[in-house]
C-alpha distance (Angstrom), angle and dihedral (degrees) to the residues before:
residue distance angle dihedral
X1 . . .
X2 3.94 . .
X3 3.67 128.0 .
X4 4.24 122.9 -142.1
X5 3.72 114.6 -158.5
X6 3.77 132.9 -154.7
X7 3.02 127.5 -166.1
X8 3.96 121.1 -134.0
X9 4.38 114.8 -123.2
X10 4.22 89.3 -129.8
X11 3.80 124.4 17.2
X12 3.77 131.1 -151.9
X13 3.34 123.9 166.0
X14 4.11 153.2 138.0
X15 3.49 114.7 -139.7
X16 4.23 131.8 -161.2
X17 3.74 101.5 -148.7
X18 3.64 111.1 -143.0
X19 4.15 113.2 -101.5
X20 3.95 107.6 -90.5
X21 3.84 115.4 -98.4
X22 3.34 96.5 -150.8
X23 3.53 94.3 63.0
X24 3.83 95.3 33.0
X25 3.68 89.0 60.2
X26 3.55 97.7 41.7
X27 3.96 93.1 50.6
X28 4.24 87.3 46.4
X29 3.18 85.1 61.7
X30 3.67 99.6 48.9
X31 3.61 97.8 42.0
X32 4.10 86.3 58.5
X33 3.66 88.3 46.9
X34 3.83 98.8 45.5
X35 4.07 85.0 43.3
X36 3.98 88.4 -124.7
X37 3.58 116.9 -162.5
X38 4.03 85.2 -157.7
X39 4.05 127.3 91.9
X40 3.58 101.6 -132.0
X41 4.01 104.9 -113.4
X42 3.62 124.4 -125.8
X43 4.09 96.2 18.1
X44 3.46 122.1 -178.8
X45 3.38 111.9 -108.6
X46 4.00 100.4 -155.6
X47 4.00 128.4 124.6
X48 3.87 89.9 -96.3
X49 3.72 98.8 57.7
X50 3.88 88.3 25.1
X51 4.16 88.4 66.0
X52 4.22 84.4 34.1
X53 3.70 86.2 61.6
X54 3.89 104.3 35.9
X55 4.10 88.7 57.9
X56 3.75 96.8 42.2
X57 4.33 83.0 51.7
X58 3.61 92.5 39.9
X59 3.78 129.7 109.1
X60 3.69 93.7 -162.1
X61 3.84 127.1 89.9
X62 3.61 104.9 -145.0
X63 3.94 105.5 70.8
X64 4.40 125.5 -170.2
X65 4.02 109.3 -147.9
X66 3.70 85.1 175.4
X67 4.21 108.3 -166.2
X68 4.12 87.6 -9.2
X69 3.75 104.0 125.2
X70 4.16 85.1 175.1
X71 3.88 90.9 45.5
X72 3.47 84.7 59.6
X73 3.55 111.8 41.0
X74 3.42 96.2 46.0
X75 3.90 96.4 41.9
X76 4.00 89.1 54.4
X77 3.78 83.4 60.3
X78 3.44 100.7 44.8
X79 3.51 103.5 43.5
X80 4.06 91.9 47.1
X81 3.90 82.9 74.2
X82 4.19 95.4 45.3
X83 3.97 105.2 94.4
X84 4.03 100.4 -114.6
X85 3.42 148.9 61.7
X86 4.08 111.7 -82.3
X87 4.00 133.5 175.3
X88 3.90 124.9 -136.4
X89 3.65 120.3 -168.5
X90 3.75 139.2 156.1
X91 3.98 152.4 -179.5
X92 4.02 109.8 -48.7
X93 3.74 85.4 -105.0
X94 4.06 86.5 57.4
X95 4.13 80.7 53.2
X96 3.40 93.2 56.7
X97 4.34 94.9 44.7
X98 4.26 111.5 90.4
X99 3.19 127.2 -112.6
X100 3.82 105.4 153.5
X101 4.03 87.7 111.7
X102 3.71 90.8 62.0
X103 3.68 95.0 40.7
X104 3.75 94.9 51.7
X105 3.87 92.4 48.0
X106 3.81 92.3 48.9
X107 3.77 87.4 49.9
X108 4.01 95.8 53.4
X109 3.52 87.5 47.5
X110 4.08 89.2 64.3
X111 3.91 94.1 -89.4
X112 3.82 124.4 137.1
X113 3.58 108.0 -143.9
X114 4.35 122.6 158.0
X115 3.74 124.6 -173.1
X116 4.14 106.6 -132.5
X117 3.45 95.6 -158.7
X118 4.16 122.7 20.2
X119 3.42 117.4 -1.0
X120 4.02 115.4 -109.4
X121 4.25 86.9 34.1
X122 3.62 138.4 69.8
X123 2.24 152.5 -97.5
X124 3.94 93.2 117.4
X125 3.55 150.9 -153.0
X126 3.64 117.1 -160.3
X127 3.86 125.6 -171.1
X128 4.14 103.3 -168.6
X129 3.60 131.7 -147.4
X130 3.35 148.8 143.0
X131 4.12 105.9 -63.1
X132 3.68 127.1 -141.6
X133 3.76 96.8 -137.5
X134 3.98 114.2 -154.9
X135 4.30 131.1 146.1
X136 3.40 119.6 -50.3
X137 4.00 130.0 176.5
X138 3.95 119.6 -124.0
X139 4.01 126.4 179.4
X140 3.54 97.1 -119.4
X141 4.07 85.3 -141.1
X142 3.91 92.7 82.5
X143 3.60 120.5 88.0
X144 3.24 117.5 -67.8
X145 3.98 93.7 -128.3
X146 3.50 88.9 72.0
X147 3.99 85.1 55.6
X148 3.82 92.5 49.2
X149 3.80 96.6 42.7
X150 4.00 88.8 65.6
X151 4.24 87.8 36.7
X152 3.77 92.4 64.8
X153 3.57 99.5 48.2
X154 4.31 93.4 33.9
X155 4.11 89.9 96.2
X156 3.75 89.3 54.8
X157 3.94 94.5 54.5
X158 3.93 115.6 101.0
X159 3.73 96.7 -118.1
X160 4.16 91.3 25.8
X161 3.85 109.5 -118.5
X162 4.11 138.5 -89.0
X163 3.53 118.8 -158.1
X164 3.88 118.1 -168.4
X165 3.59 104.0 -160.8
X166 4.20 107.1 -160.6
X167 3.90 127.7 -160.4
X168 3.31 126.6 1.8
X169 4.12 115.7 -3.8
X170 3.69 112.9 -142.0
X171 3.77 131.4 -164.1
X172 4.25 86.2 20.4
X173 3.92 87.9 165.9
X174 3.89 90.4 67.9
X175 3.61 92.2 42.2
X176 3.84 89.7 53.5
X177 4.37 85.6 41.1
X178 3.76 81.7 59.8
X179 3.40 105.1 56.4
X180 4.09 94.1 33.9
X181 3.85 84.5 65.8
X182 3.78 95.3 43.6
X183 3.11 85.1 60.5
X184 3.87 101.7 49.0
X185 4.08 71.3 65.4
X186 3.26 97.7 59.3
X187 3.94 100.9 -106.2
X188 3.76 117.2 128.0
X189 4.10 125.7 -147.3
X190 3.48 127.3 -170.0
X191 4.06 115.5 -145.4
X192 3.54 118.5 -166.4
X193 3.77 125.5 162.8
X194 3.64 106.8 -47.8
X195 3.80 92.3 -21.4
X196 4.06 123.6 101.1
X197 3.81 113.0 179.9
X198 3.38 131.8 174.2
X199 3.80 122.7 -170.6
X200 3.95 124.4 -141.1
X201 3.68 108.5 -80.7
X202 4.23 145.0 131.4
X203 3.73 129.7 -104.4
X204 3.47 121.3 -130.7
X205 3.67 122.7 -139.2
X206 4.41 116.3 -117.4
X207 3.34 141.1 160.7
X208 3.48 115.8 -80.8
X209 4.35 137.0 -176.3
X210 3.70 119.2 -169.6
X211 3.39 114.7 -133.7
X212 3.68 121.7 -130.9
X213 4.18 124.5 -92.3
X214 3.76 122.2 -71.5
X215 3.86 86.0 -178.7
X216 3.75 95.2 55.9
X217 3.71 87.8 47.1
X218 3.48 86.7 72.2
X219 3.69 97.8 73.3
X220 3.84 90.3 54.2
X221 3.80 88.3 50.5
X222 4.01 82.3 57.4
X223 3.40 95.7 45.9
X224 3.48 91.1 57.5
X225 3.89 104.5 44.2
X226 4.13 87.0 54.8
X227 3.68 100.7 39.2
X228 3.82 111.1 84.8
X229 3.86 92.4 -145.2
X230 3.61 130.1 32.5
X231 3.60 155.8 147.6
X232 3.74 114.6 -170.5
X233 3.64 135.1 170.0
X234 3.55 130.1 -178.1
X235 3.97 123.3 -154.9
X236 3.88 133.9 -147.8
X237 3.57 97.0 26.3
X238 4.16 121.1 136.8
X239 3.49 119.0 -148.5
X240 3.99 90.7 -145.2
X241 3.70 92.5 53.7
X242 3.60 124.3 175.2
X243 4.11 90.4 -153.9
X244 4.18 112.6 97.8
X245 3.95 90.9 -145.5
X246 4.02 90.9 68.7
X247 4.19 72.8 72.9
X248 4.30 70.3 83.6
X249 3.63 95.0 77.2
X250 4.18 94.6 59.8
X251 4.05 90.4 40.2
X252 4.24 80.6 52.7
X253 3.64 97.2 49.7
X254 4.33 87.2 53.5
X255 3.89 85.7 65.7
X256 3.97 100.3 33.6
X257 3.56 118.8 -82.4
X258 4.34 117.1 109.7
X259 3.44 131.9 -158.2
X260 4.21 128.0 -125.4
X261 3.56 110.9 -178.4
X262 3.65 112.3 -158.3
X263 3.56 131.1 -176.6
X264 4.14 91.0 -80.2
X265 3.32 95.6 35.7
X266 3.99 140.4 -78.7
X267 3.84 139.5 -9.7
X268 3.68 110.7 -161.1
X269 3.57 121.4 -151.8
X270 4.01 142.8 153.1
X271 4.06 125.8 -75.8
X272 3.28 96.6 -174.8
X273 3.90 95.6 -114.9
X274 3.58 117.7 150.9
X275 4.13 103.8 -176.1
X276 4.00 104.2 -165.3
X277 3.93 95.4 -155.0
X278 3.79 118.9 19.7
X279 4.12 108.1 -148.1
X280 3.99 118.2 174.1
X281 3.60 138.4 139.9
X282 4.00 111.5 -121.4
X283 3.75 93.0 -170.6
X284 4.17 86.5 119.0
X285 3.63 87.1 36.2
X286 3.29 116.8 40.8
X287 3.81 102.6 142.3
X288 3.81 86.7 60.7
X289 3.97 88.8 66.3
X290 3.41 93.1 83.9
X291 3.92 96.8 53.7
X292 4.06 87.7 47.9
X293 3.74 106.5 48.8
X294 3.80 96.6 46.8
X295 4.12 86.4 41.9
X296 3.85 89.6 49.9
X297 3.75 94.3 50.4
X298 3.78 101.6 48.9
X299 3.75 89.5 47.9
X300 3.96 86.8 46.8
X301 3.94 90.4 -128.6
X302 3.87 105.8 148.8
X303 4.22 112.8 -128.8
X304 3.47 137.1 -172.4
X305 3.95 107.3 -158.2
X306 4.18 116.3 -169.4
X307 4.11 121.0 -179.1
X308 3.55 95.9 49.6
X309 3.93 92.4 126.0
X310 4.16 92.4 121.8
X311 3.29 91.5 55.4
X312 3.83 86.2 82.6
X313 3.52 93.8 63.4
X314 3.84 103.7 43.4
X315 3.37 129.1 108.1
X316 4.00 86.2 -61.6
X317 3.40 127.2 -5.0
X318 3.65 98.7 -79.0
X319 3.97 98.4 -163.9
X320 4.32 96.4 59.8
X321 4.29 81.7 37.7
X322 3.57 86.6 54.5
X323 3.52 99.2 47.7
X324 3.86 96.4 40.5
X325 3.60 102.8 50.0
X326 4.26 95.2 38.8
X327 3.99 81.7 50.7
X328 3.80 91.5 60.3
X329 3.99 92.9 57.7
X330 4.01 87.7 42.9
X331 3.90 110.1 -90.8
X332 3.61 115.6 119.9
X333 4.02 109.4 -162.1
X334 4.18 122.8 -170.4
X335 3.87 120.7 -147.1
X336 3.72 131.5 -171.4
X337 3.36 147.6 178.7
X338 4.03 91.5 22.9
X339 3.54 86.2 -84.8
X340 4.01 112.8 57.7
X341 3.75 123.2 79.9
X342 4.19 117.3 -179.3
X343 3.23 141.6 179.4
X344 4.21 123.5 -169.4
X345 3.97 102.1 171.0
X346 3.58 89.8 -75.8
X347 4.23 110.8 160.7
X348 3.63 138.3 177.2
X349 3.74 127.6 -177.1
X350 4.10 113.4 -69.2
X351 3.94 115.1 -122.6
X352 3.66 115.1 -116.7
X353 3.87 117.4 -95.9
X354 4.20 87.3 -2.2
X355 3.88 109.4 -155.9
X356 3.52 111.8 -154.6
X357 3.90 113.0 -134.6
X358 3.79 115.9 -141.4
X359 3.71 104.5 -152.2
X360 3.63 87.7 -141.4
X361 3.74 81.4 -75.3
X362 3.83 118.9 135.4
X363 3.59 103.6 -150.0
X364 4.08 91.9 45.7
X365 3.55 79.2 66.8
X366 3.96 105.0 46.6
X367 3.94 88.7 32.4
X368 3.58 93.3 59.3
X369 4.14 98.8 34.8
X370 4.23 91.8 79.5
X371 3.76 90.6 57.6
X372 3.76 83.1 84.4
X373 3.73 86.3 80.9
X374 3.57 90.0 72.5
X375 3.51 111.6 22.9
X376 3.74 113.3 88.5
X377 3.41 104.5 -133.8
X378 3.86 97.6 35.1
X379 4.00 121.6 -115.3
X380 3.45 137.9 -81.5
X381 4.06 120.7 -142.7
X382 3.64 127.5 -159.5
X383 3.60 120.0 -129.0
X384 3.54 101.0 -8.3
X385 3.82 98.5 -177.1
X386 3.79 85.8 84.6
X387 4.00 86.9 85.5
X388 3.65 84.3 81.1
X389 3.94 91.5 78.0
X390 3.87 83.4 76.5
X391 3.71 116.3 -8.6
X392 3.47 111.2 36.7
X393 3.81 94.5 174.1
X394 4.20 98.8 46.8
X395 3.45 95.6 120.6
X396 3.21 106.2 33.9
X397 4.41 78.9 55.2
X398 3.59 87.8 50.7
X399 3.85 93.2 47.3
X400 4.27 83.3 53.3
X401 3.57 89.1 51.7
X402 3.91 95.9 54.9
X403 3.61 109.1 -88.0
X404 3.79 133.0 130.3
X405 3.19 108.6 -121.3
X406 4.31 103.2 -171.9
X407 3.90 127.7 164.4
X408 3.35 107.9 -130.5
């Protein structure tokens, strides 16, 4: 099934963001460690924390996490301290996604963790036990999941846990999201230099509300740098946010688009800016990338985007995505080095009646979906139930907001 969007002549609307995953599945997995009493308020209810919170109610020992790279990470951890012997699988893409990095920390740590297929993917067998913690050495270049899986279960560890992160750390933010929320649970780290380490202690169960998604604020920002007219607000945002992608709302402002924070939230509206080259390095927020090359293009503001080396190892390989699907509305990007993704005005002739494949990639989808705004005869999106991932309710926002939403 396909999806055609129009876009609405004016638009006007308030908007309840979605919870944020990130810190939805983080605090799931806190609340089960801390043995909360509480239901965590305001959870997301997307497929990723959807599958987080299916396994950690299950009774079964053999759990799906379908497309949830999170779900997985983090639940590899996790269950590698449960006494038993559990089963972790996923889609064929989740086959294909590494986690041989986690897997051989968890393992030097005192885990027991086999692959059941090919070595370095799942899916996995795990064999859980008490762990004997200790120091460990991680490139700080892989995602920063992997770092937060062994984080959350660090205080648990016999001797606690040190993690020497080497080279370039990407994705810091979450890192730093981690241990803000550990510590909402009453478990201290200490970070110095490259060093994280976290002695043996116990959480301690609390009340916790998730606050809303800075990443799916993005789209909105989008939405209103390409529309003409608007009036968009965006509820359940903090300005103090823990969440690295609310770094969105200064990379906005560079190409037009303020930020009002009101009691409820934010009021977006338009500075005036009008940045003639947009150069950042996503390597703390690479899920933004998405949101800023498409925006970039359809604006015709040349970029230059470094840090994108996760990107290869999402739920598609967002760099060739990118550079397919812009190339069938007549934008021809270059990347190099695995981690650089630019754009100097460069064109080539659109195809006629484009569809944009999704790559079973939410945020291909909801990336793409505001480029009906400025494309004449709207756009069409492939598989559009991949939204769900993260924003269940995105088109049923944009249909609110004035858009025709039509399968096609």
């Amino acid at each position: 099934m396909n999806y055609h969007i129009l876009a609405p002549v004016r638009i006007q609307t308030v908007v309840q963001l979605p919870a944020s995953k990130s810190i939805s599945n983080r605090a799931l997995i806190l609340n089960a460690l801390s043995y909360s009493p509480y239901d965590i308020k305001n959870l997301s209810d997307c497929d990723d924390t959807g599958v987080m919170v299916d396994a950690l109610n299950s009774n079964d020992n053999h759990f799906d996490v379908k497309a949830a790279g999170t779900a997985m990470r983090f639940l590899t951890a996790f269950l590698s301290k449960v006494v038993g012997e559990w089963v972790i699988t996923g889609t064929e893409r989740m086959k294909q996604r590494p986690i041989k990095l986690l897997v051989e920390a968890l393992n030097s740590v005192g885990a027991r963790v086999e692959y059941m297929e090919n070595e370095g993917y799942p899916p996995l067998r795990i064999f859980g036990s008490a762990l004997q913690g200790g120091e460990i050495t991680m490139s700080g270049g892989v995602s920063s999941q992997y770092i937060s899986a062994l984080l959350m279960i660090a205080p648990l560890m016999e001797k606690g846990l040190t993690i020497h992160l080497e080279g370039n750390i990407i994705s810091r933010p979450y890192i730093h999201l981690t241990l803000q929320l550990m510590e909402q649970y009453g478990v201290k780290a200490h970070w110095i230099g490259s060093s994280i380490k976290i002695l043996p202690q116990e959480y301690k169960p609390v009340r916790f509300t998730v606050e809303s998604d800075w990443s799916a604020a993005s789209y909105w920002y989008e939405i209103m740098l390409l529309s003409k007219n608007a009036e968009i607000e965006l509820k359940g945002l903090f300005k103090n946010s823990f969440q690295g992608d609310a770094k969105g709302a200064e990379l906005f402002a560079r190409l037009g688009i303020g930020t009002a924070f009101t009691g409820q939230g934010i009021r977006l509206y338009r500075n005036g800016n009008a940045c003639p080259k947009l150069t950042y390095n996503f390597i703390d927020e690479p899920d933004l990338a998405q949101t800023f090359v498409v925006a970039c293009v359809l604006t015709n503001t040349p970029f230059r985007f470094t840090g994108l080396q996760s990107l290869k190892i999402k739920e598609t390989d967002r760099i060739e995505a990118l550079k397919t699907e812009l190339r069938k509305i007549g934008y021809i990007l270059q990347d190099s080095n695995n981690c650089i993704l630019e754009w100097n005005g460069e064109r080539c002739a659109p195809e006629t009646s484009p569809v944009i494949a999704t790559y079973e990639d939410h945020r291909m989808a909801m990336a793409f979906a505001p480029a009906a705004l400025v494309l004449e005869d709207g756009i069409t999106i492939a598989d559009p139930g991949v939204v769900s991932k993260s924003y269940p309710y995105y088109w049923e926002d944009l249909k609110k907001a004035g858009f025709e939403v039509k399968t096609k």
